[in-house]
mmCIF file of the N, C-alpha and C atoms, coordinates in Angstrom:
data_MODEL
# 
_entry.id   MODEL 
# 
loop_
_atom_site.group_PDB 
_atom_site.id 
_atom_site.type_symbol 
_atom_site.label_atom_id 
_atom_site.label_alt_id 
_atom_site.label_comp_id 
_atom_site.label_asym_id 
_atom_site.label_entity_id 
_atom_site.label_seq_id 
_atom_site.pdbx_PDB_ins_code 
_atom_site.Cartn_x 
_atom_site.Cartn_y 
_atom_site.Cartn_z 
_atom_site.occupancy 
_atom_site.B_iso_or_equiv 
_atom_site.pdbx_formal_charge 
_atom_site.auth_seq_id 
_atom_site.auth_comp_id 
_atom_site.auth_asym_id 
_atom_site.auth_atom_id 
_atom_site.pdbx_PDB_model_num 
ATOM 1   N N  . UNK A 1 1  ? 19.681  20.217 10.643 1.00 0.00 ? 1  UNK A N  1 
ATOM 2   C CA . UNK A 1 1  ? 18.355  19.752 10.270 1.00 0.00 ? 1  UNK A CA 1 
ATOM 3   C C  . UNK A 1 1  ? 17.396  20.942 10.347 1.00 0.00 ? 1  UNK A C  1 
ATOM 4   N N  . UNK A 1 2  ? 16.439  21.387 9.022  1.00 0.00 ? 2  UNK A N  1 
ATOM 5   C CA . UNK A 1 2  ? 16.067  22.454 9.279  1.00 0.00 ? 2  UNK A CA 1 
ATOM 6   C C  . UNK A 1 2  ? 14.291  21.743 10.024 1.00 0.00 ? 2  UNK A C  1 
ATOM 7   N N  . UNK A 1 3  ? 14.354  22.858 10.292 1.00 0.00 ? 3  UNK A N  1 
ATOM 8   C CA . UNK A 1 3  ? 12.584  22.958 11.444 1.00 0.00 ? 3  UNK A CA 1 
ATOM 9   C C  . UNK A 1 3  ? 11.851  22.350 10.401 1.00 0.00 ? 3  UNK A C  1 
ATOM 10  N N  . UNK A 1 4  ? 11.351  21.828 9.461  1.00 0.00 ? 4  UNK A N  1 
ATOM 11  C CA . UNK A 1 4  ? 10.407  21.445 8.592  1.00 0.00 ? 4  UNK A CA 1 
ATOM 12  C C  . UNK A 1 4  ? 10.663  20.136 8.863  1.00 0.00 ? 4  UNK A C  1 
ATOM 13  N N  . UNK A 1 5  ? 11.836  19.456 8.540  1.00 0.00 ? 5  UNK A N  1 
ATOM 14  C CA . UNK A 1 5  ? 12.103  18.279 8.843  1.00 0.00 ? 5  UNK A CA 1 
ATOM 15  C C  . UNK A 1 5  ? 12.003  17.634 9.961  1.00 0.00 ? 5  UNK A C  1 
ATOM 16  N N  . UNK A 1 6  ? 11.915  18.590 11.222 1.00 0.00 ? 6  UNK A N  1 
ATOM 17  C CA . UNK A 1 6  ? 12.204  18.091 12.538 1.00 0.00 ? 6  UNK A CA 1 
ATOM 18  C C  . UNK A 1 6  ? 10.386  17.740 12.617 1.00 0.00 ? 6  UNK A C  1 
ATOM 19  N N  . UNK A 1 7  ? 10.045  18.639 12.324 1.00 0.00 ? 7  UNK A N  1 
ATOM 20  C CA . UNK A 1 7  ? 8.661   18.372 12.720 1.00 0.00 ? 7  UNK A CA 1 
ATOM 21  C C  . UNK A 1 7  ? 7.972   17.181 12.007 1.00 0.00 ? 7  UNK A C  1 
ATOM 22  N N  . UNK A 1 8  ? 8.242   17.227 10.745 1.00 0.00 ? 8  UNK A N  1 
ATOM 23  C CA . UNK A 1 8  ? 8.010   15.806 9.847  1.00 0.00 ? 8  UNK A CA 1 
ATOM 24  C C  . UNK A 1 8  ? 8.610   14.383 9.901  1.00 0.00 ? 8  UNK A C  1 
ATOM 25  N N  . UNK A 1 9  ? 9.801   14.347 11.361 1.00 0.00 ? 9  UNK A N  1 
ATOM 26  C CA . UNK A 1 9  ? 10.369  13.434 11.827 1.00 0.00 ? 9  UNK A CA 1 
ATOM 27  C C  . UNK A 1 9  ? 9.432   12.999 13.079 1.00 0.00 ? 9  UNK A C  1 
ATOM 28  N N  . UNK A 1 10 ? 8.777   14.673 13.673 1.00 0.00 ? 10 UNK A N  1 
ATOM 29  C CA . UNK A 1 10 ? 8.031   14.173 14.915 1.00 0.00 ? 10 UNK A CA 1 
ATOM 30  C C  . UNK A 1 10 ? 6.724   13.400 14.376 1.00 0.00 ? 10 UNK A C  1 
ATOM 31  N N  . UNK A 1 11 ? 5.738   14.057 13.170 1.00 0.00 ? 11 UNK A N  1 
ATOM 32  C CA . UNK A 1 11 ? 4.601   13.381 13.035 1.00 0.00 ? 11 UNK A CA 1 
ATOM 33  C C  . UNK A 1 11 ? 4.993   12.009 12.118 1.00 0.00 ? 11 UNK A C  1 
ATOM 34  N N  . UNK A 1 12 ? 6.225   11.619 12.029 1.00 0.00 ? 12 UNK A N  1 
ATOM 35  C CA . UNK A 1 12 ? 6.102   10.289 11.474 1.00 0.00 ? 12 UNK A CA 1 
ATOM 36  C C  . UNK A 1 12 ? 6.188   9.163  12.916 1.00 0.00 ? 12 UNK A C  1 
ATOM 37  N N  . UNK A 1 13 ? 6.993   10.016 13.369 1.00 0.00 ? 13 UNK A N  1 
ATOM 38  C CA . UNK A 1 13 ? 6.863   9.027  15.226 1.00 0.00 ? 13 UNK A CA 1 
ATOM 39  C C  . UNK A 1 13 ? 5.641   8.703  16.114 1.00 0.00 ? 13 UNK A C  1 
ATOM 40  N N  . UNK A 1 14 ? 5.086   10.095 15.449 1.00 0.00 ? 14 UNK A N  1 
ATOM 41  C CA . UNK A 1 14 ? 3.569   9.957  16.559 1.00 0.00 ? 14 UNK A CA 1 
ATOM 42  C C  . UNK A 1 14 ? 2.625   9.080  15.611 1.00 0.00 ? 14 UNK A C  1 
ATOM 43  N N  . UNK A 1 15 ? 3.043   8.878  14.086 1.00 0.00 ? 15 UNK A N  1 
ATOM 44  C CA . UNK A 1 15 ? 1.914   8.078  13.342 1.00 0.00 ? 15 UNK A CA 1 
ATOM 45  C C  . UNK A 1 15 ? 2.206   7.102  13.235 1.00 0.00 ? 15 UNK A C  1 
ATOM 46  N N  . UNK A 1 16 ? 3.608   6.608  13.607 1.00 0.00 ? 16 UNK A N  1 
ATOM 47  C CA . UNK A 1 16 ? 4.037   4.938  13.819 1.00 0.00 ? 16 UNK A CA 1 
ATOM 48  C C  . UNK A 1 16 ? 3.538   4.521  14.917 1.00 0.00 ? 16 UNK A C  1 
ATOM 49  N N  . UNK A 1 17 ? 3.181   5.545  16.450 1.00 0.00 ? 17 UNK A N  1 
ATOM 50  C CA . UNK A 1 17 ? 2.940   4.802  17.401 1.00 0.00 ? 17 UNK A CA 1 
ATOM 51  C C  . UNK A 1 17 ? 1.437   4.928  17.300 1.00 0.00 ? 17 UNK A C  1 
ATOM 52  N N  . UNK A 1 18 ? 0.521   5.652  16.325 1.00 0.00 ? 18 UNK A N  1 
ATOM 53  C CA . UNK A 1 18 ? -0.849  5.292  15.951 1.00 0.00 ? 18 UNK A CA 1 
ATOM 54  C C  . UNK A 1 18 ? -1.113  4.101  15.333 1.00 0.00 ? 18 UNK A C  1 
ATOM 55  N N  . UNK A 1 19 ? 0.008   3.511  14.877 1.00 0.00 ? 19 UNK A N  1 
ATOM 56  C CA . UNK A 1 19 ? -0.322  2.595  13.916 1.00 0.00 ? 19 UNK A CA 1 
ATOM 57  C C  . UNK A 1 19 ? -0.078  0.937  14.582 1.00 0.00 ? 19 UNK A C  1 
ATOM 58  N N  . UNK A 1 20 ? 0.769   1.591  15.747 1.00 0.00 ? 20 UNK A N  1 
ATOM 59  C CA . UNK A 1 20 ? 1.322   0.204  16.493 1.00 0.00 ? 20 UNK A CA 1 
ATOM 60  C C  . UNK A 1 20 ? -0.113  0.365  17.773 1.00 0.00 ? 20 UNK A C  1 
ATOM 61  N N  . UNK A 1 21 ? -0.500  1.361  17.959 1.00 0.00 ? 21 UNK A N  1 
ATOM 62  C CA . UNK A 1 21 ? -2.185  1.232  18.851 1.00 0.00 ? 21 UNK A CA 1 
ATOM 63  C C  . UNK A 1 21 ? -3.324  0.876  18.506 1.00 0.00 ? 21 UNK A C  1 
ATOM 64  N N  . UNK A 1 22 ? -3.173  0.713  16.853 1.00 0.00 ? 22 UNK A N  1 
ATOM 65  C CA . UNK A 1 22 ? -3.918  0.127  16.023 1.00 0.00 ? 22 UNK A CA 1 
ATOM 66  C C  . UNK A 1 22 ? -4.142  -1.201 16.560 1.00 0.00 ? 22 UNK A C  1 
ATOM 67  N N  . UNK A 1 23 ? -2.873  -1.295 16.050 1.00 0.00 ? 23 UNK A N  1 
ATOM 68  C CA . UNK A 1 23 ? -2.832  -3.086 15.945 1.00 0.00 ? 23 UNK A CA 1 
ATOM 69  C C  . UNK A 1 23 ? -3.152  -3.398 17.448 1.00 0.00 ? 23 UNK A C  1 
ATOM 70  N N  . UNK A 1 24 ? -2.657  -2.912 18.365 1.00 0.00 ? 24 UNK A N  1 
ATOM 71  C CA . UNK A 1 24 ? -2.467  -3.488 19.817 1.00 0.00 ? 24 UNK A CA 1 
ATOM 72  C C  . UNK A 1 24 ? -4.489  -3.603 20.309 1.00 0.00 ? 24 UNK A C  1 
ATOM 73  N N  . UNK A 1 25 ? -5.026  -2.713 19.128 1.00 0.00 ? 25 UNK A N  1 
ATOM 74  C CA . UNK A 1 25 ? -6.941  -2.422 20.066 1.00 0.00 ? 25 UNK A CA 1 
ATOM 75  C C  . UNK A 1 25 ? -7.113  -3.739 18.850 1.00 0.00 ? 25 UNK A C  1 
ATOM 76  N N  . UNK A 1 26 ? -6.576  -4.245 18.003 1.00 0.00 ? 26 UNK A N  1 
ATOM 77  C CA . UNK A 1 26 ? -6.998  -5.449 17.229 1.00 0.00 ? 26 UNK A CA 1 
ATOM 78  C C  . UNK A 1 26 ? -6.556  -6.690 17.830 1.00 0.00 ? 26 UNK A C  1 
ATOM 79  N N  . UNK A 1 27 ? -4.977  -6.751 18.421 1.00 0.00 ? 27 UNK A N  1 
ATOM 80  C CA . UNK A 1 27 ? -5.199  -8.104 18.889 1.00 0.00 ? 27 UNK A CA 1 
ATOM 81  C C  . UNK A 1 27 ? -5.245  -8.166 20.222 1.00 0.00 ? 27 UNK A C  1 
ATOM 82  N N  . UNK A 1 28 ? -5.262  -7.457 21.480 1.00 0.00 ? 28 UNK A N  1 
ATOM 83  C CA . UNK A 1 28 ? -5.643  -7.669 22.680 1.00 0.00 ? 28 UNK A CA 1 
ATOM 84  C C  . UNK A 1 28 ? -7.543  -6.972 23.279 1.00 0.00 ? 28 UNK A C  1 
ATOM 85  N N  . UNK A 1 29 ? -7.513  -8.470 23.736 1.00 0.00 ? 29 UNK A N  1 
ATOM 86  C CA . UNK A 1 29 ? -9.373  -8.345 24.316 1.00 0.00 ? 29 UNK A CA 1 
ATOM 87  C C  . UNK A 1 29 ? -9.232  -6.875 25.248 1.00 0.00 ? 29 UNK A C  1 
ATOM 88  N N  . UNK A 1 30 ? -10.201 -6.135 24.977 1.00 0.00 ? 30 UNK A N  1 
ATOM 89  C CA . UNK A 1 30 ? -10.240 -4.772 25.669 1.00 0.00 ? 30 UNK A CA 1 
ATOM 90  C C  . UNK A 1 30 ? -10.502 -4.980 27.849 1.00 0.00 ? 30 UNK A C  1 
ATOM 91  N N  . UNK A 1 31 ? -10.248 -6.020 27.783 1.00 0.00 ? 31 UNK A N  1 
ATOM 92  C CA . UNK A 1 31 ? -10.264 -6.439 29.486 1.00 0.00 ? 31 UNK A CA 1 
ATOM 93  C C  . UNK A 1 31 ? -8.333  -6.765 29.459 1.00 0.00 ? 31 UNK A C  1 
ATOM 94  N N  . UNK A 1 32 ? -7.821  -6.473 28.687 1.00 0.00 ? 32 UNK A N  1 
ATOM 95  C CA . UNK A 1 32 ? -6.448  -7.193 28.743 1.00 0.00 ? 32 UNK A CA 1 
ATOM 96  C C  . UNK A 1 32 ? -5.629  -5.489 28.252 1.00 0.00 ? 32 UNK A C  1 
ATOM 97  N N  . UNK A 1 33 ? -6.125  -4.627 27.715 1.00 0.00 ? 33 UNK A N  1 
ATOM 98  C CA . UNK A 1 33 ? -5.534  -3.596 27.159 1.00 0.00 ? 33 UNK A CA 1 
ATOM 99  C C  . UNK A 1 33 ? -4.947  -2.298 28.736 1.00 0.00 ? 33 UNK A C  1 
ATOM 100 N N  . UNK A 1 34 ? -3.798  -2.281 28.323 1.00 0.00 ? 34 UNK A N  1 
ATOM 101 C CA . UNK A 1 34 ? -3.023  -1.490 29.285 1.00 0.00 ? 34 UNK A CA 1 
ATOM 102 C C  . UNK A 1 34 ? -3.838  0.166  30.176 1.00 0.00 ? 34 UNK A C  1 
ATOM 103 N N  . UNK A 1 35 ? -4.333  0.194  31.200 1.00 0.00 ? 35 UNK A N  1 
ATOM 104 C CA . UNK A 1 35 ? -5.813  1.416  31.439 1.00 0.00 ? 35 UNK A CA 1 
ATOM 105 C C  . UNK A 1 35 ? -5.329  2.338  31.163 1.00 0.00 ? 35 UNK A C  1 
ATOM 106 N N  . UNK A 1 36 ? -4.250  3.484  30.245 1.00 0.00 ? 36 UNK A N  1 
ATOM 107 C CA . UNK A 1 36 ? -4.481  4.280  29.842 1.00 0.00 ? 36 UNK A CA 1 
ATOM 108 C C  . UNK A 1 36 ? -4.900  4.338  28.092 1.00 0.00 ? 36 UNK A C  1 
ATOM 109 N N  . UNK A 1 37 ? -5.234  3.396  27.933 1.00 0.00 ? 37 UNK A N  1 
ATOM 110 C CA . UNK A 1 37 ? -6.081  2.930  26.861 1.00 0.00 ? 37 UNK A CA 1 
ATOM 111 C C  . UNK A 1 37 ? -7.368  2.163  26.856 1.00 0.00 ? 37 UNK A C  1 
ATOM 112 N N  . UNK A 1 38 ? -7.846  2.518  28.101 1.00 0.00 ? 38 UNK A N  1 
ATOM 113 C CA . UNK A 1 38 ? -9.302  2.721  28.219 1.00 0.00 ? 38 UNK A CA 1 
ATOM 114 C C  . UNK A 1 38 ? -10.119 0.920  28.084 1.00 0.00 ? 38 UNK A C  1 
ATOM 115 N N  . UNK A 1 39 ? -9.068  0.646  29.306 1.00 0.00 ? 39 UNK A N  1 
ATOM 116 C CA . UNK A 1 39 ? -9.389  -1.097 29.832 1.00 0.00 ? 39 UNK A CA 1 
ATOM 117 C C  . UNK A 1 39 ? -10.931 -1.167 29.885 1.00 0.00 ? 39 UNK A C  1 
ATOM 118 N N  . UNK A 1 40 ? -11.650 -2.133 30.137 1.00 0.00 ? 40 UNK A N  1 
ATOM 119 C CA . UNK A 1 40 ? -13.018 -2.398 30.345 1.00 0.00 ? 40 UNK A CA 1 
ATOM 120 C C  . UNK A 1 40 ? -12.830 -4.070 31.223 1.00 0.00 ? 40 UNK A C  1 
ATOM 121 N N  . UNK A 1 41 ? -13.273 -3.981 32.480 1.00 0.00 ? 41 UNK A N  1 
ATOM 122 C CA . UNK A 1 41 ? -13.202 -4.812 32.858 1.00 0.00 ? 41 UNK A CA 1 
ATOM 123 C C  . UNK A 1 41 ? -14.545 -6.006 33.036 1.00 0.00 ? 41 UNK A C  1 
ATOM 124 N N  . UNK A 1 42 ? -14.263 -7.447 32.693 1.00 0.00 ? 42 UNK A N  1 
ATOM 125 C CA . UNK A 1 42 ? -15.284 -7.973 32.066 1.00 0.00 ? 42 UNK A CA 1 
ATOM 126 C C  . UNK A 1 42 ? -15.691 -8.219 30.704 1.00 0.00 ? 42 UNK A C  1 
ATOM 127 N N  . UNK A 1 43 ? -15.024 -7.457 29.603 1.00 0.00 ? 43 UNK A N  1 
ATOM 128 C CA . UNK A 1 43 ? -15.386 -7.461 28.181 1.00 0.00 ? 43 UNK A CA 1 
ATOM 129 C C  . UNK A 1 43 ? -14.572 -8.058 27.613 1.00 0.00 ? 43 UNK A C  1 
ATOM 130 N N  . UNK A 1 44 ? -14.850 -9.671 26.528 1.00 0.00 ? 44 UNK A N  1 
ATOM 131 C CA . UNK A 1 44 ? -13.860 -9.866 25.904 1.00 0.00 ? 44 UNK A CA 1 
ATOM 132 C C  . UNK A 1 44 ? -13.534 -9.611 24.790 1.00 0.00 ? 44 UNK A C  1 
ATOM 133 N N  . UNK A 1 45 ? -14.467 -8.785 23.943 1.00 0.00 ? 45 UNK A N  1 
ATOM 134 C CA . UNK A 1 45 ? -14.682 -7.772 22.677 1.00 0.00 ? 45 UNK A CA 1 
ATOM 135 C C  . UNK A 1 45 ? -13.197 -7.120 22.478 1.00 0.00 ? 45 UNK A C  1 
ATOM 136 N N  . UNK A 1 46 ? -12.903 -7.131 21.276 1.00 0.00 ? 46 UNK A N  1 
ATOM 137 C CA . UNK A 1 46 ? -11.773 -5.841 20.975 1.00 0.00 ? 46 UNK A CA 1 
ATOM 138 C C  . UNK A 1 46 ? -12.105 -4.580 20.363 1.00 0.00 ? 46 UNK A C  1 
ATOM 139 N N  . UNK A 1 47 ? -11.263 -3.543 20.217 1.00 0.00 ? 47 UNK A N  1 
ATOM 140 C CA . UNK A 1 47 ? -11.875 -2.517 20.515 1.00 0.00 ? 47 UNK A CA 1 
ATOM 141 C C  . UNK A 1 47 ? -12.043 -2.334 18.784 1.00 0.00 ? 47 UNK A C  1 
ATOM 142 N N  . UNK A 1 48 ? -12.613 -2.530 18.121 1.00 0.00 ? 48 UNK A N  1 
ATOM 143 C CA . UNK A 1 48 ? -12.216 -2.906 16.554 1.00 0.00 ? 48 UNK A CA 1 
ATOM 144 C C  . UNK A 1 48 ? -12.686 -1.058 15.924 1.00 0.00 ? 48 UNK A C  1 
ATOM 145 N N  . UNK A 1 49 ? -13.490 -0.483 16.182 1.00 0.00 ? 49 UNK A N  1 
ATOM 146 C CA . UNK A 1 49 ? -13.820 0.759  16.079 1.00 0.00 ? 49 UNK A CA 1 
ATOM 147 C C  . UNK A 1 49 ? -12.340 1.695  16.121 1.00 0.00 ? 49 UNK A C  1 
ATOM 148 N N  . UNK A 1 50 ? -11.669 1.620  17.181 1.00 0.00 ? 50 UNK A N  1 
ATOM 149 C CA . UNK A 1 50 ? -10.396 2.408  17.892 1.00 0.00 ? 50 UNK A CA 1 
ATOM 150 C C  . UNK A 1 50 ? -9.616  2.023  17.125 1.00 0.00 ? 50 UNK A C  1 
ATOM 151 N N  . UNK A 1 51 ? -9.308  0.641  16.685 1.00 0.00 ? 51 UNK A N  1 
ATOM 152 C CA . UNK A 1 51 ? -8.422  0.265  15.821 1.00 0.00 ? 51 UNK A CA 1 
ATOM 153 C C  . UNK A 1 51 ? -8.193  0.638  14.838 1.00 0.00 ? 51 UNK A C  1 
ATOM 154 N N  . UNK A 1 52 ? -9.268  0.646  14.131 1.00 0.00 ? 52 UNK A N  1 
ATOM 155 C CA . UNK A 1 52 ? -9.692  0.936  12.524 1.00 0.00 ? 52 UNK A CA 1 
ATOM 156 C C  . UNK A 1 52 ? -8.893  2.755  12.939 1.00 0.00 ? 52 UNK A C  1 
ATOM 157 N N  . UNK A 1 53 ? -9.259  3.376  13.452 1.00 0.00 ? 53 UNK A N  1 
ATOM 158 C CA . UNK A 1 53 ? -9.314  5.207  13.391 1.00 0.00 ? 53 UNK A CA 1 
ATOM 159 C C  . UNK A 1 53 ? -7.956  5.296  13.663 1.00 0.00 ? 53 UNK A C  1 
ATOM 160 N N  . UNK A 1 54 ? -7.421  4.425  14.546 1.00 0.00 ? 54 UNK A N  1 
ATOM 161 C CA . UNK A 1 54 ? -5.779  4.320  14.771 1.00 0.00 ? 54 UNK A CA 1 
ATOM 162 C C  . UNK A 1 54 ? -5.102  4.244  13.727 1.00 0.00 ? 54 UNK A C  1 
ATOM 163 N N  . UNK A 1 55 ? -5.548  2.889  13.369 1.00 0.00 ? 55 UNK A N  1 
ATOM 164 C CA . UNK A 1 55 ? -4.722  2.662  11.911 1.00 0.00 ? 55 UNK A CA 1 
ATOM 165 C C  . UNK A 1 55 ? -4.628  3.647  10.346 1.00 0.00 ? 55 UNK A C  1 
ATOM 166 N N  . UNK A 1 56 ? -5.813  4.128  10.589 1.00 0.00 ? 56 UNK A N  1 
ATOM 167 C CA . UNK A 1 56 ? -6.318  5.277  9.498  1.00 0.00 ? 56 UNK A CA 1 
ATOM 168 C C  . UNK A 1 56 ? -5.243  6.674  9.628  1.00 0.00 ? 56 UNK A C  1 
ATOM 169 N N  . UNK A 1 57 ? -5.345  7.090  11.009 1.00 0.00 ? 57 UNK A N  1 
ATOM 170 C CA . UNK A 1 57 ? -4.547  8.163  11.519 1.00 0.00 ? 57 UNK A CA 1 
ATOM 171 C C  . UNK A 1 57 ? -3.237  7.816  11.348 1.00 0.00 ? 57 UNK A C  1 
ATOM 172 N N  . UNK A 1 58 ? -2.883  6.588  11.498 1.00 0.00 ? 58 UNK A N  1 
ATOM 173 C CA . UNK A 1 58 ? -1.026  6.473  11.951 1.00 0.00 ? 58 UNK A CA 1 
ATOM 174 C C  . UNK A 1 58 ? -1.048  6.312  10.845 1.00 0.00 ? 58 UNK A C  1 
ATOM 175 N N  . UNK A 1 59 ? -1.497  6.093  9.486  1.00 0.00 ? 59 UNK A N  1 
ATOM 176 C CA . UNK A 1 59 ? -0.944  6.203  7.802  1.00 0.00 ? 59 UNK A CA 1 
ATOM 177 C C  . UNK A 1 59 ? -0.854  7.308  7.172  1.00 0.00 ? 59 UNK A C  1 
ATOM 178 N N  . UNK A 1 60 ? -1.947  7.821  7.965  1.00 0.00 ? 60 UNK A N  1 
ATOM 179 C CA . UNK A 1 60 ? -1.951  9.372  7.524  1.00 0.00 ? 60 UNK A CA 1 
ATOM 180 C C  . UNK A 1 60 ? -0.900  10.296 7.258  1.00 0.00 ? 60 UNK A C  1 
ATOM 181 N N  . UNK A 1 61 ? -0.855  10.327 8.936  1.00 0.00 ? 61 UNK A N  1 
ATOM 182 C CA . UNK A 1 61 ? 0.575   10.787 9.641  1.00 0.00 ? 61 UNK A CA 1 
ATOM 183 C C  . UNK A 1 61 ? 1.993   10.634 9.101  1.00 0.00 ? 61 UNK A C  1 
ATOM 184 N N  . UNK A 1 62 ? 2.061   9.069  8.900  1.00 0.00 ? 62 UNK A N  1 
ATOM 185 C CA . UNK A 1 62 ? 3.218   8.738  8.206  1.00 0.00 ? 62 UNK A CA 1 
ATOM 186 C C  . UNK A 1 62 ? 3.233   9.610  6.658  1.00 0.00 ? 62 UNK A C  1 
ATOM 187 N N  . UNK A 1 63 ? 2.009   9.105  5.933  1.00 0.00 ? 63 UNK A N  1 
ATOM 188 C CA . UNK A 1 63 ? 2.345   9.408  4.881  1.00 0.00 ? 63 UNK A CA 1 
ATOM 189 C C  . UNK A 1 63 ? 2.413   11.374 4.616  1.00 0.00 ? 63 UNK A C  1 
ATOM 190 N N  . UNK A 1 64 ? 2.079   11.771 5.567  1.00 0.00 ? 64 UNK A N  1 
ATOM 191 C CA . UNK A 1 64 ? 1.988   13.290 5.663  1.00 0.00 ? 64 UNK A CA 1 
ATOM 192 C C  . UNK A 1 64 ? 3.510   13.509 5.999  1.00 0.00 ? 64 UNK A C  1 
ATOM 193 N N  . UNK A 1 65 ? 3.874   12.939 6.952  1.00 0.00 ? 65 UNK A N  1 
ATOM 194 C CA . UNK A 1 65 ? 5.454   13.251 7.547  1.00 0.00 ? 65 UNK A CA 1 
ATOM 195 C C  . UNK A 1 65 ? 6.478   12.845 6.171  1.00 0.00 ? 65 UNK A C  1 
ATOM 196 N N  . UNK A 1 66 ? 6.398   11.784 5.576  1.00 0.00 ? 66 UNK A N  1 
ATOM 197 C CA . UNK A 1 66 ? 7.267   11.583 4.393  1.00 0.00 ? 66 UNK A CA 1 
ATOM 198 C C  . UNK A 1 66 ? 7.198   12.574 2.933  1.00 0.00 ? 66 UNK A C  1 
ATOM 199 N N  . UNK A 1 67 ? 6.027   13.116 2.995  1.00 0.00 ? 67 UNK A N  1 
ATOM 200 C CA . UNK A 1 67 ? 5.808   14.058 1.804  1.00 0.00 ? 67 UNK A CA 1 
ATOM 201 C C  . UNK A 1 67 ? 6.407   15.668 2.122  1.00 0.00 ? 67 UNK A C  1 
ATOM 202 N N  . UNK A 1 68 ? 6.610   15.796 3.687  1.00 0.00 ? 68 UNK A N  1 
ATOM 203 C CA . UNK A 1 68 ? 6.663   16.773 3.661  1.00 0.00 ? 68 UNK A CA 1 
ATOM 204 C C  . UNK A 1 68 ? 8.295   16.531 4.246  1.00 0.00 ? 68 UNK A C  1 
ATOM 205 N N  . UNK A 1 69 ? 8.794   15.578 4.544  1.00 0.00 ? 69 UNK A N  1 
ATOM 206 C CA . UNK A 1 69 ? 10.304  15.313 4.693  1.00 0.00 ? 69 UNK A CA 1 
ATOM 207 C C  . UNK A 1 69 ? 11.270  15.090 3.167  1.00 0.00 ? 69 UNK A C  1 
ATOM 208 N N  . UNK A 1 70 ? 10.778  14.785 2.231  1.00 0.00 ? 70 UNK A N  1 
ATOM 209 C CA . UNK A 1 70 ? 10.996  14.314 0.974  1.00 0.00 ? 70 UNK A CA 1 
ATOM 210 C C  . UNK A 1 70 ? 12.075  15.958 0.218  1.00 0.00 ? 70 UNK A C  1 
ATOM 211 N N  . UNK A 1 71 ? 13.300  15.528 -0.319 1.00 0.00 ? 71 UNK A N  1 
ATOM 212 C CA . UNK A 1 71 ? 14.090  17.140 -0.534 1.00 0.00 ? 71 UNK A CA 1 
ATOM 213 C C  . UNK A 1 71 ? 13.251  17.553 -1.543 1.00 0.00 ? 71 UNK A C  1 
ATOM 214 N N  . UNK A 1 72 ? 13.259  18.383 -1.814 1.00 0.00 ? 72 UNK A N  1 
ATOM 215 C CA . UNK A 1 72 ? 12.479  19.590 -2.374 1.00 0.00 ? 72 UNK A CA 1 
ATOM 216 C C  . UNK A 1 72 ? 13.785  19.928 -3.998 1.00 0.00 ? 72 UNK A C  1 
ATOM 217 N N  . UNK A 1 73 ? 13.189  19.621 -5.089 1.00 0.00 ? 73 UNK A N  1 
ATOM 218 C CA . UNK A 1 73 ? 14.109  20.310 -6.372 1.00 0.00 ? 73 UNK A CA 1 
ATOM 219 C C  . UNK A 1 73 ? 14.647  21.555 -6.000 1.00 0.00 ? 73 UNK A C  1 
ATOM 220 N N  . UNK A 1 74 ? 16.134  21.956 -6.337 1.00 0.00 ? 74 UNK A N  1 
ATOM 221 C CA . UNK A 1 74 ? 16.433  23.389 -6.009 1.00 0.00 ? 74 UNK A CA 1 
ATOM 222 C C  . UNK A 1 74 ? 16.339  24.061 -7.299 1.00 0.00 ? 74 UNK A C  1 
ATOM 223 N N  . UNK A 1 75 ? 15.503  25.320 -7.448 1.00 0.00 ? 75 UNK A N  1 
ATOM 224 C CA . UNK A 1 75 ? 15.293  26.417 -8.155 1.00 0.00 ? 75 UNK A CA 1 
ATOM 225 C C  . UNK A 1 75 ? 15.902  27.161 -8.534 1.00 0.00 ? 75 UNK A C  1 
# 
């Protein structure tokens, strides 16, 4: 596996788990969210701001990691 790929395997991993932190600041109340994701105790608001930038980033990512994993025509 050459180094281009490895790395475009890592940012598709790190933009799937942006995309699954997405969802997690959309459906759990930010008094219920795990504290290294920045609990608030007392609030039953979700974090809908965090979500949105999560979800934006982890498509990104993905779709950056697949364009640049994708074989290349040989010359």
């Amino acid at each position: 596996m050459t180094t281009q790929r490895l790395l475009a395997a890592l940012v598709i991993v790190v933009g799937v788990l942006a995309v699954i932190a997405g969802v997690i600041y959309f459906t759990v109340e930010a008094k219920s969210l795990p504290s290294f994701m920045g609990q608030l105790h007392g609030d039953s608001a979700h974090r809908t701001l965090r979500g949105i930038v999560a979800l934006v980033v982890g498509v990104v990512l993905v779709a950056g990691g697949l364009a640049a994993a994708r074989p290349r025509p040989a010359r």
